[in-house]
C-alpha positions as CSV (number, residue, x, y, z in Angstrom):
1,X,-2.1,15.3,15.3
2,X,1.3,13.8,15.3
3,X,2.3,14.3,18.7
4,X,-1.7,13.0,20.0
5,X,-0.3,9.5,17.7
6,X,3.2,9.9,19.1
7,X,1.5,9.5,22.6
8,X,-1.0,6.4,21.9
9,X,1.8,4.7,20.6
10,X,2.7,1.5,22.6
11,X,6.4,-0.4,22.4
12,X,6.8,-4.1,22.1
13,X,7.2,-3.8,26.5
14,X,3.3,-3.6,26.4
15,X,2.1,-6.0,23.9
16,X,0.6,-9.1,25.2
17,X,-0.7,-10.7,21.7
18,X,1.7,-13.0,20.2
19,X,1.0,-12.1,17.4
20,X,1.2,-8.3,17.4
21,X,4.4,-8.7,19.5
22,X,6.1,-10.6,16.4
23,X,4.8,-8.2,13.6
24,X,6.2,-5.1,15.6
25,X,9.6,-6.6,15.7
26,X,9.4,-8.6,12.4
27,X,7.4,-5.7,10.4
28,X,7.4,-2.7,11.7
29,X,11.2,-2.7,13.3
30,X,12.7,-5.3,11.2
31,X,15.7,-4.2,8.8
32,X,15.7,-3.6,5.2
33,X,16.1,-6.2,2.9
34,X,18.9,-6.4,0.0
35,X,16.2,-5.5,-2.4
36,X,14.8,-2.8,-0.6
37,X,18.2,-1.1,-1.2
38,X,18.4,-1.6,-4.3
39,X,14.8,-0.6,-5.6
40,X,15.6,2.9,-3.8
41,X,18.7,3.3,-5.6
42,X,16.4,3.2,-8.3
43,X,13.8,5.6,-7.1
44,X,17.1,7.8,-6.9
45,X,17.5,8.0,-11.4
46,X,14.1,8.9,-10.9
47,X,14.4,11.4,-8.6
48,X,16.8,12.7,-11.4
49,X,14.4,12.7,-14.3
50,X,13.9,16.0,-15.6
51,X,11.3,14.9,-18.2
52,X,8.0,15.6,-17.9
53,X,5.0,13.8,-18.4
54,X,1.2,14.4,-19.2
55,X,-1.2,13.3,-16.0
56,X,-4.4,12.3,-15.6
57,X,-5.8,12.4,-11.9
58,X,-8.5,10.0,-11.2
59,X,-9.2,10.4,-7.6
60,X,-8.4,13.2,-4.7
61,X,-5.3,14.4,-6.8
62,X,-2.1,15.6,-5.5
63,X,-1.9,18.6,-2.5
64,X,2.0,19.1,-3.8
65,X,1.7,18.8,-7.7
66,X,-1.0,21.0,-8.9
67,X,-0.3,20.9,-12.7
68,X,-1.2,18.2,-14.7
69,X,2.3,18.7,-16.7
70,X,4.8,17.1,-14.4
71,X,8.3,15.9,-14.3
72,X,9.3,12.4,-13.3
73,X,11.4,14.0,-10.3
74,X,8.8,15.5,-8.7
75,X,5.9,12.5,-9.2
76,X,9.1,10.7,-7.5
77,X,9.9,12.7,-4.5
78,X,5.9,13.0,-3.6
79,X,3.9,10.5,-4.5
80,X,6.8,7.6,-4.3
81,X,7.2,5.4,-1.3
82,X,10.9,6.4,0.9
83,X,12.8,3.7,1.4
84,X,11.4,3.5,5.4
85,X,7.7,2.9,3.6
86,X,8.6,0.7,1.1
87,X,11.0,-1.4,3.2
88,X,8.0,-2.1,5.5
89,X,6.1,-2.9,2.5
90,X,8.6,-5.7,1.0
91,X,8.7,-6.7,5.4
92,X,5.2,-7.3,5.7
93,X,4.8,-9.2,2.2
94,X,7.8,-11.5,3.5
95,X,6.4,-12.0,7.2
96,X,2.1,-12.8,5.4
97,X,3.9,-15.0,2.8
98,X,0.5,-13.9,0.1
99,X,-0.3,-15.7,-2.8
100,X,-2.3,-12.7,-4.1
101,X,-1.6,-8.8,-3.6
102,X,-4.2,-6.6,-5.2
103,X,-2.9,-2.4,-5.1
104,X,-5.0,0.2,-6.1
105,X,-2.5,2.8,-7.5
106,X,0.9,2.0,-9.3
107,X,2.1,5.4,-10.0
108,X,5.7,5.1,-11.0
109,X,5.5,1.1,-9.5
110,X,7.9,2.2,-6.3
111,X,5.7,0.2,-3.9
112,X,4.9,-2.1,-6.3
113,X,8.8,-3.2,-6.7
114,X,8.7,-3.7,-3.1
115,X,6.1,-5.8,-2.8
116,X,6.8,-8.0,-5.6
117,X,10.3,-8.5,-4.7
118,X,9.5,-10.3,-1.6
119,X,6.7,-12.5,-3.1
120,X,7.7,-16.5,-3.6
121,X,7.8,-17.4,-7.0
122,X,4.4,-18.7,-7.5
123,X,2.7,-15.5,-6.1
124,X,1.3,-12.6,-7.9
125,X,0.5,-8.9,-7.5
126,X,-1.9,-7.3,-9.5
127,X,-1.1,-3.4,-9.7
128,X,-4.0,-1.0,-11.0
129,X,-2.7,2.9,-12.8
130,X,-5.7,4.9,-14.3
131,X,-2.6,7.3,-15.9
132,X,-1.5,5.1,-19.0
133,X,2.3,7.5,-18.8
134,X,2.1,6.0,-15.4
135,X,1.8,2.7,-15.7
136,X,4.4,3.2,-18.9
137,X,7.1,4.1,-16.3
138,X,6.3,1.6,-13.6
139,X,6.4,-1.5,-16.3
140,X,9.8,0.1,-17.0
141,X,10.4,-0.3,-13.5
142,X,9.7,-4.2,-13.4
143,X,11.6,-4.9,-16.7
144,X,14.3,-3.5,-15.1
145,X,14.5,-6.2,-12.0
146,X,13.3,-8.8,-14.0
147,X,10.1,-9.6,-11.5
148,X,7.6,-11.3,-13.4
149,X,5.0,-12.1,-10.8
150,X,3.7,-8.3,-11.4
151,X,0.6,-8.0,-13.8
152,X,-0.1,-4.1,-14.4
153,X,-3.4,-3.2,-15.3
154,X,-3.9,0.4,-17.2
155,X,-7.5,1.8,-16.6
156,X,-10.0,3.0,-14.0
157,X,-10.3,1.2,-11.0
158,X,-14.4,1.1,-11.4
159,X,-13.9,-0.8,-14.8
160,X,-10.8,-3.3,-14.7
161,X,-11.2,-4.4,-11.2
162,X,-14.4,-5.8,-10.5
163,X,-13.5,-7.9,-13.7
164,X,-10.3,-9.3,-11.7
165,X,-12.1,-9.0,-8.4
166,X,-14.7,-11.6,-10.6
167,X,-11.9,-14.0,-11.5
168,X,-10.1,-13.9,-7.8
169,X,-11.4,-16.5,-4.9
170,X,-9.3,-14.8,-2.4
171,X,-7.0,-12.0,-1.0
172,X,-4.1,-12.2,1.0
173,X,-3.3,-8.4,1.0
174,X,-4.8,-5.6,-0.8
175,X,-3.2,-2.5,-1.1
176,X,-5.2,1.3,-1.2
177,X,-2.6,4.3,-2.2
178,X,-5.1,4.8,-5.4
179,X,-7.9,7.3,-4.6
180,X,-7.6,9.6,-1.6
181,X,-11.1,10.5,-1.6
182,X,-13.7,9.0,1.8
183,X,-16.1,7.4,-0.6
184,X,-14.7,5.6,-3.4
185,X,-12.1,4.2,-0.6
186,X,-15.0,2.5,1.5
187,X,-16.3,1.3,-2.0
188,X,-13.3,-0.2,-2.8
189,X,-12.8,-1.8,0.9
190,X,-16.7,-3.5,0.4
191,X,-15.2,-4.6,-3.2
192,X,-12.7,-6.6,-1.1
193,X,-13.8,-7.2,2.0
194,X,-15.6,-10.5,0.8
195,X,-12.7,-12.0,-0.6
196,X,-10.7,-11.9,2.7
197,X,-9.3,-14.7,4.8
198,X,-8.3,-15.2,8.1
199,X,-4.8,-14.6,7.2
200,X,-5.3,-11.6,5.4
201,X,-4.5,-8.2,5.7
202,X,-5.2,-4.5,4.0
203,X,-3.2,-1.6,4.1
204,X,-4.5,2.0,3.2
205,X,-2.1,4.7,2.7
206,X,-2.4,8.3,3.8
207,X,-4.6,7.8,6.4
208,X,-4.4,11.2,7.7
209,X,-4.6,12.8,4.3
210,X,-7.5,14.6,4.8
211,X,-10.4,14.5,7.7
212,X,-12.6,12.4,5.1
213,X,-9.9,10.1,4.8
214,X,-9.2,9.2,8.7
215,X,-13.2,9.3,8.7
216,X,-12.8,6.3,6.3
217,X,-9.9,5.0,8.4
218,X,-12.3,5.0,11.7
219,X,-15.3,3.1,9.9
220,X,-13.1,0.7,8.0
221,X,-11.4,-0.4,11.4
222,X,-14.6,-0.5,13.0
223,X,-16.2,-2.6,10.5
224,X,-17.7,-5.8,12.4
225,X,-15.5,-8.5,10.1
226,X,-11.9,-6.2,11.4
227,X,-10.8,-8.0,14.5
228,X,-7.0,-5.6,14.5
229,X,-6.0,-2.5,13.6
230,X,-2.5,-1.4,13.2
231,X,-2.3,2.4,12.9
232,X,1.2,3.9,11.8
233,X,0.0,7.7,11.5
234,X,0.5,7.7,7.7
235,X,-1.0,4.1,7.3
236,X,-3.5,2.0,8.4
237,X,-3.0,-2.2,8.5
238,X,-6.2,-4.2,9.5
239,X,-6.6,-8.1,9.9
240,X,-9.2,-10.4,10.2
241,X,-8.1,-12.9,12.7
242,X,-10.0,-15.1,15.1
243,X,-9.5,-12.9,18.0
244,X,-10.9,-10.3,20.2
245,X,-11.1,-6.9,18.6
246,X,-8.1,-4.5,19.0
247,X,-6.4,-1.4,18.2
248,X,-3.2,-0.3,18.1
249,X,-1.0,2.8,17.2
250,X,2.8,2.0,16.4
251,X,5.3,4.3,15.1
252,X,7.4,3.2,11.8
């Protein structure tokens, strides 16, 4: 499946859309950012944690971490954004300039950090955990750099966020990494899709995760109000711009 991606996947030589040709080398080849090495010389005490925490799964689960007894460490090393992910993260933040980020799925706030650290001031991020150890951790997390322009919500997605989706007159970026399951994904993409602009953009993570999930992936980007697609194997970026539908595959 890879190798079929590796193949569709265009350089900034073929790109005609000014647009697309400045995310490519802005977002998706652009370099790190200060922060971005220092949040993953954080991720890096957590990849040292030994202790081990009680989880509750809310959506598709993990295909690594069976138990739900697990140790910091390992939640770190699989479900935590690498450095390559989380630096495109902070990138594309910094190059959409939002005002409001909505993510479905703190875990231990990796991405979260990323995101937040490249917001101005006067932006917010609103960061949804169903686990409450979870969202213990990833507050941790924030204290720790000091970004206040997080708000972390502990609770189901189907409860808490149509109460902030109620009190929110628009989206700039919403991120899915919360539930890898087909249906409750393309539930949560309707929740939002009315609150988009022509600026913004969604990302859902772990496209490829399972057939129903790039099943979800294919109707999402199809969706009449998607004009572009961005597809990096392991996520999916779409936009809503005035423009002639396209798709494109990139690698990260």
């Amino acid at each position: 499946m890879y190798l079929k991606h590796r193949l569709k996947s265009k350089s900034s030589l073929y790109l005609h859309s000014p647009f697309v040709f400045q995310f490519y080398n802005e977002v998706i080849k652009g370099k790190p950012l200060e922060s971005d090495i220092k949040i993953n010389n954080y991720k890096k005490t957590l990849l040292q944690d030994n202790k081990s925490i009680e989880i509750q799964d809310f959506g598709a689960g993990s295909k690594v971490l069976s138990n739900s007894n697990r140790k910091i460490k390992d939640i770190a090393r699989h479900n935590s954004k690498d450095i390559k992910q989380g630096s495109f993260m902070s990138r594309l933040v910094r190059f959409l300039k939002p005002n409001t980020i909505l993510e479905y799925g703190t875990s231990l706030g990796i991405s979260s950090l990323y995101m937040a650290s490249a917001l101005n001031s006067n932006a917010q991020l609103i960061s949804m955990e169903g686990d409450p150890q979870l969202s213990k951790i990833a507050q941790n997390g924030c204290d720790q750099f000091n970004l206040k322009n997080i708000q972390l919500l502990n609770g189901e997605f189907d409860t808490c966020f149509p109460e902030v989706l109620q009190k929110t007159n628009s989206l700039d970026l919403v991120y899915f990494d919360g539930n890898h399951l087909k249906e409750p994904t393309l539930k949560y993409f309707k929740d939002c899709i009315n609150l988009a602009n022509e600026d913004s953009a969604f990302v859902f993570d772990d496209i490829r995760w399972t057939a129903d999930m790039l099943s979800a992936w294919n109707i999402i980007k199809a969706h009449p109000k998607v004009s572009l697609s961005i597809d990096l194997f392991d996520m999916g970026i779409i936009f809503f711009r005035q423009q002639a539908k396209e798709n494109f595959c990139f690698n990260l």
